[in-house]
N, C-alpha and C positions, 0 to 999 in steps of 0.2 A: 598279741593281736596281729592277725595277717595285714600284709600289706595292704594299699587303696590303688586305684589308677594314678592318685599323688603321687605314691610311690615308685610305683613300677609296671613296666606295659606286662609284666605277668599277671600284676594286682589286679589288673583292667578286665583282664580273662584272656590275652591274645599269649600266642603262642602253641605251641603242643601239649595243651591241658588236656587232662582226663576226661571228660565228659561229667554231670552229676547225676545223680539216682532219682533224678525229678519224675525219670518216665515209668519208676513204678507206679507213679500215682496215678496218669493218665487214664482214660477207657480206652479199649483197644481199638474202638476209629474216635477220629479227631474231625473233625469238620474243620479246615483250614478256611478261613476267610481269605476272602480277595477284596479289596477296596478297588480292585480296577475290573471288576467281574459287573457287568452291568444288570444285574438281577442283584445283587444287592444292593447298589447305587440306590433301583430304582426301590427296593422295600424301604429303604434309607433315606425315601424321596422329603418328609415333612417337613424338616427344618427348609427346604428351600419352599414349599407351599404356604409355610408359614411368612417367609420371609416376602414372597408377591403376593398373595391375599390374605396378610390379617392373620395374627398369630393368637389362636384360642387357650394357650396353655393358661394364662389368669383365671378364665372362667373356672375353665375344668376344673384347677386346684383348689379353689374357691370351693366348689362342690364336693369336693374330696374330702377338703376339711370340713363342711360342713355334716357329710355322711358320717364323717368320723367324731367327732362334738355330741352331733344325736345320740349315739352308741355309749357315749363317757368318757371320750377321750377330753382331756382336761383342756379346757377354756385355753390356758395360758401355754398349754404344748410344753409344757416344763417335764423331764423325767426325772423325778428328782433321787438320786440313788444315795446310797449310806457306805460309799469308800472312804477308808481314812486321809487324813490330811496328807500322808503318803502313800500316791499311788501311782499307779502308769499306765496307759495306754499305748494302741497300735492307730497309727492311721496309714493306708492303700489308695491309691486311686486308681481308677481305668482301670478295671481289670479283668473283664470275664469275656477276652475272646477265646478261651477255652484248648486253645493250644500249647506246643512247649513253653511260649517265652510265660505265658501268666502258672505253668506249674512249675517252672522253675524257682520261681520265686518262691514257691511254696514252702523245699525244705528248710531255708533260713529263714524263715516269718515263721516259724513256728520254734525256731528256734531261740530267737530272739524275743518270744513274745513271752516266754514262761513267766509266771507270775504276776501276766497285765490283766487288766482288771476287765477292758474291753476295747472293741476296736473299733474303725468308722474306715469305711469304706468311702471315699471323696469322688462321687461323680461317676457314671459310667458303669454300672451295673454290670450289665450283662448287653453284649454287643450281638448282632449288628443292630436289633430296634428293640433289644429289651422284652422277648418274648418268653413268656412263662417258661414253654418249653427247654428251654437255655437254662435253666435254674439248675438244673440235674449237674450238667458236668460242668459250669461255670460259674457256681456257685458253692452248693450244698457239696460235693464232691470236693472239691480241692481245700476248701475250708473245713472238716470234720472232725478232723484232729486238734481244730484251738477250741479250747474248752470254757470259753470266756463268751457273754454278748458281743453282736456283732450289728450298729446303726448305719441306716447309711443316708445319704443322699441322694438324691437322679442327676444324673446329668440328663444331656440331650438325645444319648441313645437309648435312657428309659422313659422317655417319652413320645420314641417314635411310636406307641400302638396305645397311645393317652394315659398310661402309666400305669395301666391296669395291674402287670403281672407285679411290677413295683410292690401295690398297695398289699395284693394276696400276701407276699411273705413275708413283709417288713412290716406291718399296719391291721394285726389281727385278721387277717383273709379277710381284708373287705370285700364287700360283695362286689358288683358290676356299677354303674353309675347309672339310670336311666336315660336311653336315648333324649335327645332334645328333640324339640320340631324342627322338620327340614326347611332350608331358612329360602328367601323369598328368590322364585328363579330369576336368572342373569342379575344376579348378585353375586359380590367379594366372595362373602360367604357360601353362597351353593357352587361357585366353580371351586371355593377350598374340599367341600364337601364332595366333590365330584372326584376328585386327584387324591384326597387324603388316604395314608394307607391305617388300614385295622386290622388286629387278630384274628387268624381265623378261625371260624368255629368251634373247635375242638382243641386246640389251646391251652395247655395246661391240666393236661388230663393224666401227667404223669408226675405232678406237682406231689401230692399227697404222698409217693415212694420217693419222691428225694427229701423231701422232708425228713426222712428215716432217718438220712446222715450225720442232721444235727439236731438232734430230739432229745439231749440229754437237757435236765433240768437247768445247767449253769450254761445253760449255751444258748435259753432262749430270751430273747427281748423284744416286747412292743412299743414302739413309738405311734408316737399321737397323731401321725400324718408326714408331708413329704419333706418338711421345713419343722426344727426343733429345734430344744435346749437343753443340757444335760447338765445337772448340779453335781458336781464331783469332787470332794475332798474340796480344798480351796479357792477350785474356777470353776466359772460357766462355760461350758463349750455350748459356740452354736452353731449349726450347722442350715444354713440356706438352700432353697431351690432353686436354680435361673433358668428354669425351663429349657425347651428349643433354642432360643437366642441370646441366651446370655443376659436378659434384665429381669428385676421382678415386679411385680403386679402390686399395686397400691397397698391391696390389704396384707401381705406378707411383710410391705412397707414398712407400715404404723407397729404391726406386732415386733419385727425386727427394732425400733425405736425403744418401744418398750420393754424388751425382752434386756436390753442392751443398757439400761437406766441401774443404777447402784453403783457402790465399791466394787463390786466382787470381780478379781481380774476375770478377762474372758478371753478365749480364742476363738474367732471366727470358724469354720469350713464352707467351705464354696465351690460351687462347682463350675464357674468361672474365677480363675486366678485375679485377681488387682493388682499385680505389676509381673508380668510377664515377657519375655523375649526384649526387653531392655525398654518396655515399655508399659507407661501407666493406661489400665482399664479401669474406670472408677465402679464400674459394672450401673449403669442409670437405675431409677426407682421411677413405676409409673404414680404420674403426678407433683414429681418435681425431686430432686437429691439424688444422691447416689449413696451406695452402699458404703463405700471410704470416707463418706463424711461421716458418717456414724461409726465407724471405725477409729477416725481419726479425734472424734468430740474427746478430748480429756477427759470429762465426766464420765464417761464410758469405760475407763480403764480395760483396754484392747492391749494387748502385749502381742500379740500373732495374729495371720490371717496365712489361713492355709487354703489353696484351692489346686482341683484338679484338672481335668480336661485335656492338658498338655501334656505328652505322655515321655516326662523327662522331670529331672529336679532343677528348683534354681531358687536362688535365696539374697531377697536383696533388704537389708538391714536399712529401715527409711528412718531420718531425724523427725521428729514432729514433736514440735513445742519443748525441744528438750529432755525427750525419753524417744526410745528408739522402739518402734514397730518393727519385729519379723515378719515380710511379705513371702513366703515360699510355693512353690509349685511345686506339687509330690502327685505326679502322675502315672507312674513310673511301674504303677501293678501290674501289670498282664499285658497290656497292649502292644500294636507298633513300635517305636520309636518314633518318636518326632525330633529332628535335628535339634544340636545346642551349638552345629560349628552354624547356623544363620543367622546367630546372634549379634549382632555387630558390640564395638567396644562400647562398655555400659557407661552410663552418665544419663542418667535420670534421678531424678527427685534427691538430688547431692550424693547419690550411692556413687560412686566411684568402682573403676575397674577391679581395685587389688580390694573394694568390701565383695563385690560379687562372687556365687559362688553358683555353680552348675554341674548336674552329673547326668549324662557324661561329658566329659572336659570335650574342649569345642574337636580337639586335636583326635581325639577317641572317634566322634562323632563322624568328622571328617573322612576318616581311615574307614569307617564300618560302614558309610555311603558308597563310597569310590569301591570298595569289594563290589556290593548292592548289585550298582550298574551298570560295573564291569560285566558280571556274570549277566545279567539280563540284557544287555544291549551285544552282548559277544565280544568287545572291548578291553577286556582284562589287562592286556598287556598297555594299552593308552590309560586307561580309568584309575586302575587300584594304583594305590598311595599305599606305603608302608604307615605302620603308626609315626616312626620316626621324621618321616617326610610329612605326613601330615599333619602333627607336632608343631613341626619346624616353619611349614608354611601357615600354617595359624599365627604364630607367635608375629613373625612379620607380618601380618594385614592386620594385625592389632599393636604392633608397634608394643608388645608386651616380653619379658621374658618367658620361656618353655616352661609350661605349667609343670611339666613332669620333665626332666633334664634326660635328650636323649643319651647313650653310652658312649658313641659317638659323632666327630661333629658330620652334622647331615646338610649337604649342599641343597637351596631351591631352585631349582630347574627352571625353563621355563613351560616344561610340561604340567610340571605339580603347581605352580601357578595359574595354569591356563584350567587345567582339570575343576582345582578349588573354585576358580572363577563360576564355570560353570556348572558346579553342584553350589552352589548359593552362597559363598561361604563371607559370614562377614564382613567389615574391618575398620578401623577407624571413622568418623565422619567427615572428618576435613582433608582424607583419600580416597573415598567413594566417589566414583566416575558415576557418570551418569548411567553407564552398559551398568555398573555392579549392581546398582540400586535395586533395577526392575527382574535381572535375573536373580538376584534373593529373593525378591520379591514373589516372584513368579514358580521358583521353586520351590521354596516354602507352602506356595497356598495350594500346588498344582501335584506336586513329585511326590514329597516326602511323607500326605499321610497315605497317599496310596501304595508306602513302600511296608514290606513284612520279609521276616527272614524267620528262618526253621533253624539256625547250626547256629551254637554258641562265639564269641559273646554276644549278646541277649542288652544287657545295659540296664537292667530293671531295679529298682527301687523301694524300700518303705521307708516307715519311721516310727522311731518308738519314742514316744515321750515319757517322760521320770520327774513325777511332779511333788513338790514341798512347798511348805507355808512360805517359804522365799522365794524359790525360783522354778524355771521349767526346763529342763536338760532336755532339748531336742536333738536328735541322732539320724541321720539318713543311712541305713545298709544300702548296699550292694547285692545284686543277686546277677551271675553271669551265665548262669547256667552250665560250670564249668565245678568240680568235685573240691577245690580247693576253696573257691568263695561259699560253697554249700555247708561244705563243713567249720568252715570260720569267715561270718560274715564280714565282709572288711566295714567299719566305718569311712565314707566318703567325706561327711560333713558333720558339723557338731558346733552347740552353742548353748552357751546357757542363757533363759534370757528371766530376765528378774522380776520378781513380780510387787514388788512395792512402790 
């Protein structure tokens, strides 16, 4: 087994590695996203429309399921398949912004996956709003060679164009939804209607040739709508929708309740996380509850809740009534990075710091920031942080031992101090100043998702789960886009968690 970033800042990807063979995969233009390009902001606008005039994704879903129900998709959204009691899956999140860092991961997820039965895609389709036309190289394309079903959920940016393209290739090409009536003027609703962005026209008219890619018999699967449940050897997997905002709508509620009712262990998927960045989101339920109470009911037998959105790993082992829930974030497929050194020192829901686990390590993170915006602000010689130094100044603002032990010992300056300060960088809570607080704060919600890098390491992510009548062997790879992790993916994390 190759080394991890646990190991060694070579395991990590830094150093004079080779490059990996991710870019035969690619089409010969890439469309680079920019999050700081203000023409995708604004196609990107709905989540903020929804959040000042009234957030329609309940309805809509509601209609979706219902369009879908008429046609024969099953009442109860159950797929119930016939894998034996030992089997295994893939799950991915965030993942089709269609450039290197989402194909790099490609040739270790394929390598890793032989023999899994199928995989779930956790949130985040296809980037920037989820448009059909994106399917081709963000999808069908990078994915053609796993020869296994492949479920997924929407996040929030397959809902920027009301989830249409979602429904076409996940949901038997559902057809289009029927306009609604145009709702009453100088209303919530007609100025949403006025601002809201939609697909245009012509939209998916090259849908049907990338479908090419994955047309073989064992690689196709329909689900019954945007929120399901999958019967599999020993557990239920279920996977949820939280729309644009992160909550779900009554009637996904009640079925979530009851889909959730028996023995049968189950794991969650979510496309909002429930404990993230060292903090609990219980994700609300309209009409009263939250999603982690039904996670949490015993009767329920929940062993996992995995969720995406966050485009980074992080695994926080919760006590509850005496058995122990995995909360994890596996966002880690294709996208940005989203920091893990903003994480200040964990202490939530009794996880303690040495149960926590995150990839990449905060000190990784730190170091491939400070590169970032050295090179974009012209800085380099003030900004970048060696891994070693920024290792080393993690470890002190968390009052922790060096996750990875540098080679030699490395002095904190008060530059790499100062630098860490102001790229966000966590640290205990009883030495958080009041300046630290709001510049994490600040960077985290403002810098870091508008941050994208093209040159390895990359920091990206899956997981393969390995399932038996007793337990569930969770695995987090590695993908750095670097020939060494390509060729032997490193395990980052791992855990067996029990299912009796």
């Amino acid at each position: 087994m190759s080394d991890s970033s646990r190991d060694t800042a070579e395991g990590a990807g830094w150093g004079t590695a080779r490059l990996g063979e991710y870019k035969r995969l690619m089409p010969h233009k890439v469309e680079k996203i920019s999050w700081l390009n203000p023409k995708t902001l604004w196609a990107a606008r709905n989540g903020v429309v929804a959040s000042w005039f009234g957030d329609p994704t309940g309805r809509t879903r509601s209609r979706w399921v219902a369009q879908r129900e008429a046609v024969g998709a099953p009442a109860d959204k159950v797929i119930r398949r016939d894998d034996p009691d030992r089997f295994s899956f893939m799950v991915i999140g965030d993942t089709g912004e269609g450039d290197d860092p989402q194909y790099a991961v490609v040739p270790g997820f394929l390598k890793i996956s032989q023999g899994t039965n199928f995989a779930v895609v956790a949130s985040d389709v296809i980037y920037p709003v989820g448009s059909a036309d994106d399917y081709d190289t963000k999808f069908f394309r990078p994915y053609q060679d796993y020869r296994a079903p492949i479920y997924a959920i929407p996040g929030n940016h397959d809902w920027y164009e009301d989830l249409g393209a979602f429904m076409r290739v996940f949901c038997d090409d559902a057809p289009p939804l029927e306009p609604e009536p145009t709702p009453r003027p100088l209303t919530k609703a007609w100025l949403r209607s006025l601002l809201w962005h939609r697909p245009h026209a012509k939209d998916g008219q090259r849908l049907d040739a990338a479908r090419k890619l994955r047309s073989e018999e064992a690689q196709q699967a329909v689900q019954p709508g945007p929120y399901w449940a999958v019967d599999a050897g020993p557990v239920r997997i279920i996977g949820i929708d939280t729309g644009l905002l992160g909550t779900i709508d009554a009637e996904q509620g009640a079925w979530l309740r009851e889909v959730s009712q028996g023995s049968r262990p189950k794991i969650l998927v979510t496309g909002s996380p429930l404990y993230v960045d060292g903090e609990h989101h219980p994700c609300a339920i309209e009409g009263g509850g939250t999603v982690d109470d039904i996670v949490r009911d015993p009767e329920h037998h929940y062993v996992a809740a995995i969720g995406g959105d966050i485009h980074n790993y992080q695994r926080y082992p919760v006590q509850v009534d005496g058995r122990t829930i995995q909360y994890v974030v596996s966002g880690g497929g294709g996208a940005f990075m989203h920091a893990t050194h903003t994480i200040p020192h964990v202490s939530v829901a009794d996880v303690a710091e040495k149960d926590f686990r995150c990839y990449p390590l905060r000190g990784d993170s730190l170091a491939f920031y400070s590169r970032l915006y050295g090179r974009r602000l012209h800085l380099r010689r003030f900004f970048t942080l060696t891994e070693a130094e920024a290792t080393a100044v993690i470890a002190e603002r968390l009052g922790i031992p060096p996750t990875r032990t540098p080679g030699a010992p490395v002095r904190v300056t008060r530059r790499t101090r100062l630098v860490a300060t102001l790229l966000g960088a966590g640290g205990r809570p009883d030495r958080t100043s009041r300046f630290r607080l709001p510049v994490r704060k600040i960077y985290t919600q403002l810098f870091s998702p508008s941050s994208a890098t093209y040159s390895p390491p990359f920091f990206k992510c899956f997981l393969r789960l390995d399932v038996t009548p007793e337990a569930v062997h969770l695995r987090c790879y590695a993908a750095t886009g670097n020939l060494a992790q390509e060729i032997d993916p490193p395990v980052e994390d791992e855990v067996t968690i029990p299912l009796s």
